[in-house]
Each structure stands twice: as C-alpha cells, then as structure tokens.
C-alpha positions as CSV (number, residue, x, y, z in Angstrom):
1,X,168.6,71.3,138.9
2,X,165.5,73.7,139.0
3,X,164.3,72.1,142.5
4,X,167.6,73.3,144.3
5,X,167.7,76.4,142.8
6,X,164.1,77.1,144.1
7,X,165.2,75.0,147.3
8,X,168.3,77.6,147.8
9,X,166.3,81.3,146.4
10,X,163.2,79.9,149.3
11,X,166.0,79.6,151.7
12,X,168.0,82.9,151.2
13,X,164.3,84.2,151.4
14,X,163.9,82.3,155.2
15,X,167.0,83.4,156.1
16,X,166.7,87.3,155.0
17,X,163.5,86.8,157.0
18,X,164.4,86.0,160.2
19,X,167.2,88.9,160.4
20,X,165.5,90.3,163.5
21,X,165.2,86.8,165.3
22,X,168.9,86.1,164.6
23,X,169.8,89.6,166.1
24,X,167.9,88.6,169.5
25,X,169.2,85.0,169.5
26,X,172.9,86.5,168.8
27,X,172.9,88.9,171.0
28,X,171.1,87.1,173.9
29,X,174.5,84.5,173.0
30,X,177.0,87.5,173.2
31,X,175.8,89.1,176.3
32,X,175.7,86.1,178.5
33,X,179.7,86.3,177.7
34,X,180.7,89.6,177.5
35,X,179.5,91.8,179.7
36,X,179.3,95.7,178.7
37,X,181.0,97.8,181.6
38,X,178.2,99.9,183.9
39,X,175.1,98.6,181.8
40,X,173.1,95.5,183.4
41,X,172.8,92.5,180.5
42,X,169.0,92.8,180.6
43,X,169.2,97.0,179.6
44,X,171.8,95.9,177.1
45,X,169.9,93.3,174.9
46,X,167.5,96.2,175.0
47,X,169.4,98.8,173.4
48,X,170.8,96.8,170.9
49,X,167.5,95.3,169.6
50,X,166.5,99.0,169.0
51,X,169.5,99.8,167.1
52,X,169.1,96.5,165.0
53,X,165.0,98.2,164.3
54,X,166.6,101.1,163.7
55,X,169.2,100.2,161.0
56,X,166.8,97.7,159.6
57,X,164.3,100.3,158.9
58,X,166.7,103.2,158.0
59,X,168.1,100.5,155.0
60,X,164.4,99.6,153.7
61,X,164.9,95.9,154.7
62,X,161.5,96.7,157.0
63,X,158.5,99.5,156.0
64,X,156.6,101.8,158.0
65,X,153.9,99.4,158.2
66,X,155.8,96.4,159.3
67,X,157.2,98.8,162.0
68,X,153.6,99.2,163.1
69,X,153.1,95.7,163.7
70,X,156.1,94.7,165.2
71,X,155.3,97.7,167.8
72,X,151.7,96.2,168.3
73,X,152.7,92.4,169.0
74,X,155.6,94.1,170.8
75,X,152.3,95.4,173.2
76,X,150.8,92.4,173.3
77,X,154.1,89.9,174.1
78,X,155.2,92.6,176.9
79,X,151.7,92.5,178.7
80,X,151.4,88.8,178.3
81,X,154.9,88.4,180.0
82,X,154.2,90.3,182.7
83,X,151.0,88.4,183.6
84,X,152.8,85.2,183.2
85,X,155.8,86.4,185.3
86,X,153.4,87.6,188.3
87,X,151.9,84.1,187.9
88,X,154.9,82.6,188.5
89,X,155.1,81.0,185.0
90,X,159.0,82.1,184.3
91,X,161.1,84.7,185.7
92,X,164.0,87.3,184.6
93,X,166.2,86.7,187.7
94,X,168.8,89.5,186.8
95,X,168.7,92.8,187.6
96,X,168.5,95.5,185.1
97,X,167.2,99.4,185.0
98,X,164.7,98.6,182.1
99,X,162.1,95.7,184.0
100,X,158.6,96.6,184.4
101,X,157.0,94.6,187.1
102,X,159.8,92.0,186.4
103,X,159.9,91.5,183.1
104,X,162.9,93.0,180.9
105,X,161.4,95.6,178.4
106,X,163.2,93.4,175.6
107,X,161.3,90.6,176.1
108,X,158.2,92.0,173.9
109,X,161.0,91.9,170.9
110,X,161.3,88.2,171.3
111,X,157.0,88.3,170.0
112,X,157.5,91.2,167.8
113,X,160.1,89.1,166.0
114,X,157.6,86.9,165.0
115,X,155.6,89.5,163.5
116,X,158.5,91.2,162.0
117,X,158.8,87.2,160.0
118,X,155.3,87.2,158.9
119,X,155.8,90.6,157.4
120,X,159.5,89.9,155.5
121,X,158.1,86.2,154.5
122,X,154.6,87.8,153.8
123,X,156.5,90.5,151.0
124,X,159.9,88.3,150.0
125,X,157.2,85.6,148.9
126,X,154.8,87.9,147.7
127,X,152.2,85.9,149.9
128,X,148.7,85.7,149.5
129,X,145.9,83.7,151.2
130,X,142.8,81.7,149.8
131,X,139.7,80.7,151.9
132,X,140.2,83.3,154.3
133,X,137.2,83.1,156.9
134,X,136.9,86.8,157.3
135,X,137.7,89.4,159.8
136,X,134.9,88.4,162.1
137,X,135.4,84.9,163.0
138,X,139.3,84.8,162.4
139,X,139.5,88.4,165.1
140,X,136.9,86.3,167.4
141,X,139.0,83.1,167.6
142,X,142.3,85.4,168.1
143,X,141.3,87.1,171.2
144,X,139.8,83.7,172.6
145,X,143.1,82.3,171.8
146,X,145.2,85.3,174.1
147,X,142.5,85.5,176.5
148,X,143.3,81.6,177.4
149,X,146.7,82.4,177.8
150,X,145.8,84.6,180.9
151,X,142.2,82.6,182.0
152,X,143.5,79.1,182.5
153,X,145.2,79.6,185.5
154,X,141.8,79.7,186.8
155,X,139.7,78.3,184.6
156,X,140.5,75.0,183.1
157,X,142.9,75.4,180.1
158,X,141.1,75.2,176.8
159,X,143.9,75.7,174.5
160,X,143.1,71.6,172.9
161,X,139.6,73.1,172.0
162,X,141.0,76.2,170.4
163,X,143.1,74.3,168.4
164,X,140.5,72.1,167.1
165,X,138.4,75.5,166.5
166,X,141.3,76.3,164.8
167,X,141.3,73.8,161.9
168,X,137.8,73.9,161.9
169,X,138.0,77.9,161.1
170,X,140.8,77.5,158.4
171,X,140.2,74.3,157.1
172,X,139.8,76.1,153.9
173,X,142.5,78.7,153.9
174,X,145.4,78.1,151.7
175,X,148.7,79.9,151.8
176,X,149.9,81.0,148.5
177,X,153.8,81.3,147.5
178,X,156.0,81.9,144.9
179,X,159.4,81.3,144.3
180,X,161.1,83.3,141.4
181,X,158.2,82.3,138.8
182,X,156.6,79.6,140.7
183,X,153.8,79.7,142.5
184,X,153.0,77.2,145.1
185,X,150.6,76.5,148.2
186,X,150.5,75.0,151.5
187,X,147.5,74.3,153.9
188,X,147.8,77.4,156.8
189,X,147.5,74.9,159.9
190,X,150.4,73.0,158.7
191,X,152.4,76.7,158.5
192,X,151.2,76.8,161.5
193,X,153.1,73.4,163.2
194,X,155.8,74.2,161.3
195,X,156.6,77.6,162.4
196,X,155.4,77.1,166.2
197,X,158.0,74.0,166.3
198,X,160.7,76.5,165.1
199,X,160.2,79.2,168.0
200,X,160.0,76.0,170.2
201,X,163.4,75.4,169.0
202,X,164.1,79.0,169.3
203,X,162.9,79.0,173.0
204,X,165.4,76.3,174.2
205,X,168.6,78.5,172.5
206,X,167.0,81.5,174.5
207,X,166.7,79.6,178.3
208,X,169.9,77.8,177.0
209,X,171.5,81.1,177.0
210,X,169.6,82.8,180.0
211,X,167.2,85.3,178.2
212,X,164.5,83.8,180.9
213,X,163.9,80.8,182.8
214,X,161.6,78.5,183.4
215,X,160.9,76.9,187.2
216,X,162.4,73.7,186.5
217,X,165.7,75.4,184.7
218,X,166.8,77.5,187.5
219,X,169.2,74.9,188.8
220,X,170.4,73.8,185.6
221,X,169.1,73.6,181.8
222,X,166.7,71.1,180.8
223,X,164.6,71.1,177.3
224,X,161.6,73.0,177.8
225,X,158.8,70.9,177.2
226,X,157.1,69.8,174.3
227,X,154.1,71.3,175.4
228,X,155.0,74.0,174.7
229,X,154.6,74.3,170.8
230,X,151.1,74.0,171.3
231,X,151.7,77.5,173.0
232,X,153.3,78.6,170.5
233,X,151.4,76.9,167.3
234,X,148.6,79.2,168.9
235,X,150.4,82.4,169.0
236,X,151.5,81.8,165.5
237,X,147.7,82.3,164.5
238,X,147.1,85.5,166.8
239,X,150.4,87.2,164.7
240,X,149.2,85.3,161.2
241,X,145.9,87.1,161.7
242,X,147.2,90.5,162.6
243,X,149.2,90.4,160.0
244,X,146.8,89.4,157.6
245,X,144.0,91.6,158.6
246,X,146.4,94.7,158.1
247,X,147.3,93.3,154.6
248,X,144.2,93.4,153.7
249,X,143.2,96.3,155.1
250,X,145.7,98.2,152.9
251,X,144.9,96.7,150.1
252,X,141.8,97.8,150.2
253,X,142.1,101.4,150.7
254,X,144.5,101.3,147.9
C-alpha cells in the first residue's frame, strides 16, 4: 500500500508541476478552434500565457525568484527561436501583431516552461543535488551546449560529443528526492532522458496543434523526429544548471 501512496503524492507533485506547461499545451488546443474576434491566434496565446504567470504568481503557486528564471530562459528560448526561424529550421506561418523577426513573442514561454518545472519540482520535492561539478565546468559546458545550437549550421554539429561531455561532467551528480518522509535518488543524466523524451512528446501535441511547424509538416502532420530529444535532453541541462546555480547561489547568501 505505501508504494502507491508515494506513487500517487510523486504524481500530484508532477502534475502541480507542470501547471504552466498544461496552460500552453491547452491553450495552443483551444485557439486552433476557437478563434477570439479582432485578435490574431499567435497575439492571443500570448496574452493568455501572461495572465496564467500572473495568477500563478499572485496565488504563491510560483516566487519571485522562480519568476526570475522563467523571464531569463524566456530570453534565451526567444533568441534561439529567432536564429532558428531565420535559418529556416521552423516557421510561425500565421500572422499576428506580437512576431519579432517571425517568431511569435509566446514562443519563449514554451522554454520558460521548462524552467518554471525545474523550479515547482525543485521546491514540491524539496530537491537537492550530490556530486555537483561546480559552477565552472557545469556554466562552461552550458554555453558550449547553446552555442552548438546556433554554430552547427556551419560548423559540423557536435551535439554527440557534448553529450558524451555530458556524462563525463555529471557522472557523479546525484539527484536527491523526497516523497512525504522518504528520501530517494536518481542519477541526473537519466533525469535528463527522461524529461527531454517528455518535451519531445510535448513538441508533437504543439505542431499537432499548429503552435509551429516544422519543413516536412507544412503539408500535413508527421511525428517529429526522434532526433529531436537529443535537442532537447541537451536543453534540459542548460535549464537544470540555471536553475541549480541560482539555488545555490541563494543558499549561500542566506
């Protein structure tokens, strides 16, 4: 009996987690079916993702500081779209008032979401981390890892030798959980997989419902390709070590 109740308090804890990516996902649903009078579909996802911050914020469900993260991967997703729209990577083929050089202004949500569920998992689960390698080496192999998302259209792609880096970096670094009184752990590559096959997931709702597309869905839907988690399992880390560094940063000033 004890292993389901833990099994259902770690879930309600997941699910309480991923509010924010549930409101994009929804509304990215509801929009491509119901269209809001005098307001272009793109400029109306936007306005209701700030409303979701904004209630989520005003109730306590999300701090001050988590704001300030979500805010700065919010930065980083918008300027990585818009080099990867001008590249001809994906496009936002609707019109709307809010685009900056193509790209929707609500597309940097869809990365601050993932920040915003590093901070609710980090505090539901009262999260800590073992073996961290330090700011140093973890902030070095960060911006290597964004960098390649811009540099290998024109150098060759050296995401497979990040990713190695990668478990060479954290082979030691432990994630440490606890349900109600338990404590457990789970090697931080594997959160890694797990959560980078999840936004994969995530990504195919989001083209399935028009929130971008890719070249080969713009005459009809297809899976996006697997390929793609690796993308992801690498942004992961760039969020997981923002996240982190700013954890510990207020910890010690405290």
């Amino acid at each position: 009996m004890k292993p389901l109740v833990q099994l259902l308090h770690f879930g309600y804890h997941q699910a309480m987690s991923c509010i924010f990516p549930v409101a994009i996902f929804g509304t990215l649903a509801l929009s491509s079916v119901i269209q809001i009078p005098f307001l272009y579909r793109y400029d109306a996802i936007l306005l209701v993702l700030l409303a979701v911050q904004y209630l989520m914020y005003r109730s306590g469900s999300e701090t001050r500081d988590e704001i300030k993260v979500i805010c700065i991967f919010h930065v980083i997703g918008l300027v990585l779209e818009m080099y990867k729209v001008w590249m001809g990577s994906w496009s936002y083929p609707e019109p709307g008032y809010t685009k900056l050089f193509g790209v929707p202004l609500y597309s940097g949500f869809m990365y601050a979401s993932v920040a915003s569920f590093m901070c609710q998992i980090w505090r539901r689960l009262r999260m800590d981390m073992t073996g961290w390698p330090g700011f140093a080496s973890s902030f070095l192999l960060g911006g290597a890892i964004y960098i390649n998302f811009f540099t290998h259209h024109f150098i060759p792609d050296f995401r497979w030798w990040l990713t190695a880096l990668v478990f060479i970096v954290f082979r030691k670094t432990w994630i440490i959980y606890r349900v109600r009184l338990t404590t457990y752990r789970m090697p931080l590559t594997l959160a890694f997989i797990i959560v980078g096959f999840f936004i994969w997931t995530a990504e195919n709702i989001a083209t399935f419902f028009n929130g971008w597309k890719y070249p080969d869905q713009h005459d009809s839907w297809q899976l996006v390709s697997f390929s793609k988690i690796s993308s992801w399992f690498l942004l992961v880390i760039i969020s997981v070590i923002i996240v982190a560094q700013l954890k510990y940063v207020k910890a010690n000033r405290k």
